[in-house]
C-alpha positions as CSV (number, residue, x, y, z in Angstrom):
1,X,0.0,0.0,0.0
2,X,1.3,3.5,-0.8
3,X,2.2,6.0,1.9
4,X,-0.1,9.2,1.8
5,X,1.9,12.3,3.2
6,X,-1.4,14.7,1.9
7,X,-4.8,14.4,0.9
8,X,-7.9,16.7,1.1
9,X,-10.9,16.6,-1.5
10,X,-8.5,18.0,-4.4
11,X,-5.6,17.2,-3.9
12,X,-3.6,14.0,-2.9
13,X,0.3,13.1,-2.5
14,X,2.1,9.9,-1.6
15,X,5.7,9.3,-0.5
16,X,7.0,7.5,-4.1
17,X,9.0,4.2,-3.4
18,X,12.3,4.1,-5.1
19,X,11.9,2.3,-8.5
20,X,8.6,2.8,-9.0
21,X,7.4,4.7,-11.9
22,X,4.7,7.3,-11.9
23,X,2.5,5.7,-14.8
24,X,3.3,3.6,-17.9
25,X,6.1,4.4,-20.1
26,X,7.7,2.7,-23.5
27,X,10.9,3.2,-22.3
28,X,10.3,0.5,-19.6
29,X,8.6,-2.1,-20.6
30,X,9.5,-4.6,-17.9
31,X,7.2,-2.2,-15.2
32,X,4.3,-3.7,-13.8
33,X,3.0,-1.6,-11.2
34,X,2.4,1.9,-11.8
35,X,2.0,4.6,-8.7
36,X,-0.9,6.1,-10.7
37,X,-2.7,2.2,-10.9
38,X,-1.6,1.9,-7.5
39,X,-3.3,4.7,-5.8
40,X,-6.3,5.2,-7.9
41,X,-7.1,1.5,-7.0
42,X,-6.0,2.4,-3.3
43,X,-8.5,5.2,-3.3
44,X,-11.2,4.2,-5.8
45,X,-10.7,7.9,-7.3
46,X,-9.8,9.3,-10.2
47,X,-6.1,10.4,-9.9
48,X,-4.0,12.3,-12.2
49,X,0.0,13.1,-11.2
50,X,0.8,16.9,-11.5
51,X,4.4,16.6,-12.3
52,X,6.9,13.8,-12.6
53,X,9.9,11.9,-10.5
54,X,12.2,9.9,-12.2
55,X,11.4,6.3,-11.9
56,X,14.5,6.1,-9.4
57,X,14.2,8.5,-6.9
58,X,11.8,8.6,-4.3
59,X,9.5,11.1,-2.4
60,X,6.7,13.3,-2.7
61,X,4.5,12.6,-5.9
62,X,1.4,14.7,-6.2
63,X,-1.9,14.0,-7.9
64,X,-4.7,15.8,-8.9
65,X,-8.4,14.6,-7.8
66,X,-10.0,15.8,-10.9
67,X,-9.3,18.1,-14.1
68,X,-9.9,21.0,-13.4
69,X,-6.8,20.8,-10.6
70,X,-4.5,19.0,-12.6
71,X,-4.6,22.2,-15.0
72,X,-4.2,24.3,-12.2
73,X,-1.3,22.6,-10.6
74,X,0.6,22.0,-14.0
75,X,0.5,25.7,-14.8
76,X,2.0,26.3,-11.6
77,X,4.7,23.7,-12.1
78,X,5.5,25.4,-15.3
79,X,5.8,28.4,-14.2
80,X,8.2,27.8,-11.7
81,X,5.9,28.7,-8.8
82,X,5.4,25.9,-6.8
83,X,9.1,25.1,-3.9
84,X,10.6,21.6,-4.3
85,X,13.6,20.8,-2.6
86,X,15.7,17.0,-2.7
87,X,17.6,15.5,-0.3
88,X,20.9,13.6,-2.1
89,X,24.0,11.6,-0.7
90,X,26.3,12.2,-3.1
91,X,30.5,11.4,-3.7
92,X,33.3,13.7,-2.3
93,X,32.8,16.5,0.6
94,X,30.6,19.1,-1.3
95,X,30.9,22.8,-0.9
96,X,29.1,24.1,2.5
97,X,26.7,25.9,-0.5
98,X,26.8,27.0,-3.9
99,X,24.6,27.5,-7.1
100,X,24.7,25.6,-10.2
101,X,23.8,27.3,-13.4
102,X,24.8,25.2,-16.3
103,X,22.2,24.6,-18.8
104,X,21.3,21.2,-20.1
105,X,20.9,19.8,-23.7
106,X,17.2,18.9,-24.6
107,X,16.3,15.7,-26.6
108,X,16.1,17.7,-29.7
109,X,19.2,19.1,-29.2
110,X,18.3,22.6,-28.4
111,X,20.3,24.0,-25.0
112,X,18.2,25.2,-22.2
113,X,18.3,26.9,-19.2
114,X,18.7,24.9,-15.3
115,X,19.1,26.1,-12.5
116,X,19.8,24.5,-8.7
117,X,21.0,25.9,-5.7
118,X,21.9,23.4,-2.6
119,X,23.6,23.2,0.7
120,X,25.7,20.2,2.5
121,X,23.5,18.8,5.8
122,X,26.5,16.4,6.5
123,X,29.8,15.3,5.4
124,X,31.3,11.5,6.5
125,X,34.6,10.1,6.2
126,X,34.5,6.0,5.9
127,X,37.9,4.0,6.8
128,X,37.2,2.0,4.0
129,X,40.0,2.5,1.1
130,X,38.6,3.1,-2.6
131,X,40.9,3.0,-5.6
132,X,43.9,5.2,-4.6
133,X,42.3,6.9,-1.8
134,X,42.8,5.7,1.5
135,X,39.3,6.1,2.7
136,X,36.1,7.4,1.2
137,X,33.9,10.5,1.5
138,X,30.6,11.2,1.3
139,X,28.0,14.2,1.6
140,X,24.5,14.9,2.5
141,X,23.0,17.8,0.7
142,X,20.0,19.5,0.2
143,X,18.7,20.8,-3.1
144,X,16.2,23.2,-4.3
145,X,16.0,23.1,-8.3
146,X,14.3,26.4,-10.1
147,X,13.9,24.7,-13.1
148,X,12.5,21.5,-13.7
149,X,14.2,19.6,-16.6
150,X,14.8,15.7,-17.2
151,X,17.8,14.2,-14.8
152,X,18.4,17.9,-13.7
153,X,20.0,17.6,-10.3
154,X,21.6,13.9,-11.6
155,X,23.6,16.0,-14.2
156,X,24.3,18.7,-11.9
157,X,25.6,16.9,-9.6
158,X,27.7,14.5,-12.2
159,X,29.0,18.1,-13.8
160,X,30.5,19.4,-10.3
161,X,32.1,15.9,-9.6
162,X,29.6,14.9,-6.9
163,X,27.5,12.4,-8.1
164,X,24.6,10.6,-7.1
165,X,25.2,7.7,-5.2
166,X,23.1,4.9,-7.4
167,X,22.7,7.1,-10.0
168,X,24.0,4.3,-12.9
169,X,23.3,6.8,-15.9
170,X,24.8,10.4,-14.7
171,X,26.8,9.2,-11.8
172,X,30.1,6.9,-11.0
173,X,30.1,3.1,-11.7
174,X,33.2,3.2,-9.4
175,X,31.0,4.1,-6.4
176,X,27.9,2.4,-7.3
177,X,30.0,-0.4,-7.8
178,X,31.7,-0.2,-4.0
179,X,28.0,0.4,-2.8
180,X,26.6,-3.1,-4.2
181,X,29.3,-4.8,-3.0
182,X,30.1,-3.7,0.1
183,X,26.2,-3.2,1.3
184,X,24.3,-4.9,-1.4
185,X,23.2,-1.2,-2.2
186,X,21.6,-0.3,-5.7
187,X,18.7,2.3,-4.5
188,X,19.4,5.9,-6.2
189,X,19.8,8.3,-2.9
190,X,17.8,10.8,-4.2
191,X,14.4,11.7,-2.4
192,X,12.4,14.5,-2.9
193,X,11.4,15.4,0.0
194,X,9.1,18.3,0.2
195,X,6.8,20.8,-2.0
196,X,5.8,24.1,-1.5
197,X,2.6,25.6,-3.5
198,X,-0.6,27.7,-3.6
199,X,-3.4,25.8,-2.8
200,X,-5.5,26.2,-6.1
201,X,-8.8,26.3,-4.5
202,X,-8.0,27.7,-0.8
203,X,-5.3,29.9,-2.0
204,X,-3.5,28.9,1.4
205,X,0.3,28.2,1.1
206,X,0.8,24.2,1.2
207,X,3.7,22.8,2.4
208,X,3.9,18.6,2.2
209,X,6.9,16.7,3.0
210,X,7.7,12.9,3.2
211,X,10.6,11.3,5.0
212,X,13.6,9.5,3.7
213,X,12.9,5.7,3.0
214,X,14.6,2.0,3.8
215,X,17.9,2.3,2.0
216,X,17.9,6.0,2.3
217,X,17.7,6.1,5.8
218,X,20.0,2.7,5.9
219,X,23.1,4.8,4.4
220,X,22.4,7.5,6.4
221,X,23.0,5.1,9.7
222,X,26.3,4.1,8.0
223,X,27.2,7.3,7.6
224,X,26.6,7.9,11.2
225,X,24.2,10.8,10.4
226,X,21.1,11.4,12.5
């Protein structure tokens, strides 16, 4: 059964296992659950997701209760007005903060603008050599993207050296490698964990958040963060 983080007559939102995706898709044909079968069967309602996460990461998916809202809630996605921020453990010790504006190639090949800002939570040091490095390092950020593009903060991350942990196509097979094998680890460890929007009916500022999952919350204990 899904998780539900939100729900009032319009408006519904569940915390997204990892490797899920949010509806069907031709570029994965193995799938056969769907979070959008999943929770319209859950809640015998129609549902209709607002925006997307990548079938890897995990976190707080939002649905619309009928047409009307789903409009409503897109437009605001688009127009950058509704909050999101990530939480990521990612290779390396990270800057304290910084902004990344480098702008991302679109399927058709046009260039176009992306834009994320973050900040490190925690940093850990591991005695556990890793190639030529005597032990290995590892950061907890927190990320707030202004744009919303395909794999943004994945290729972010990957451009400033500080990939994903998990992250097979953007991040470092090194490390995803030394994660399988050491923990039997192959979970992305990216959740997003909260959104921030304008209530489309009420017009009250909505805030919903979801907390980090199994193997999220599993490297975080190795890590030795709280």
């Amino acid at each position: 059964m899904l998780e539900i983080v939100y729900q009032d007559e319009y408006l519904i939102a569940i915390n997204k296992p990892h490797g899920l995706l949010v509806h069907r898709s031709s570029i994965a044909r193995d799938a056969k659950e769907f979070a959008l079968q999943l929770l319209k069967t859950q809640i015998g309602k129609y549902v209709s997701p607002v925006h997307r996460l990548d079938r890897k990461t995990g976190g707080v998916l939002l649905f619309a209760l009928d047409k009307e809202i789903e409009v409503a809630m897109h437009q605001q996605f688009m127009k950058g007005e509704v909050e999101k921020e990530y939480l990521a453990i990612v290779r390396g010790y990270s800057p304290d903060q910084m902004e990344i504006d480098y702008p991302l190639l679109k399927e058709n090949g046009m260039m176009q603008e992306a834009f994320t800002k973050f900040k490190t939570l925690e940093r850990a040091e591991l005695a556990i050599p890793l190639g030529k490095h005597a032990t290995s390092r590892y950061s907890l950020i927190e990320a707030k993207p202004t744009t919303g593009r395909m794999h943004q903060l994945r290729k972010h991350f990957a451009h400033i050296f500080h990939p994903i942990i998990g992250d097979r196509k953007h991040g470092c097979n090194k490390q995803n490698r030394f994660f399988k094998e050491q923990w039997d680890m192959t979970t992305m460890l990216l959740h997003a964990s909260s959104l921030k929007f304008k209530h489309p009916i009420t017009e009250q500022d909505v805030r919903i958040s979801a907390p980090v999952q199994g193997e999220f919350k599993r490297v975080m204990n190795l890590m030795d963060w709280n």
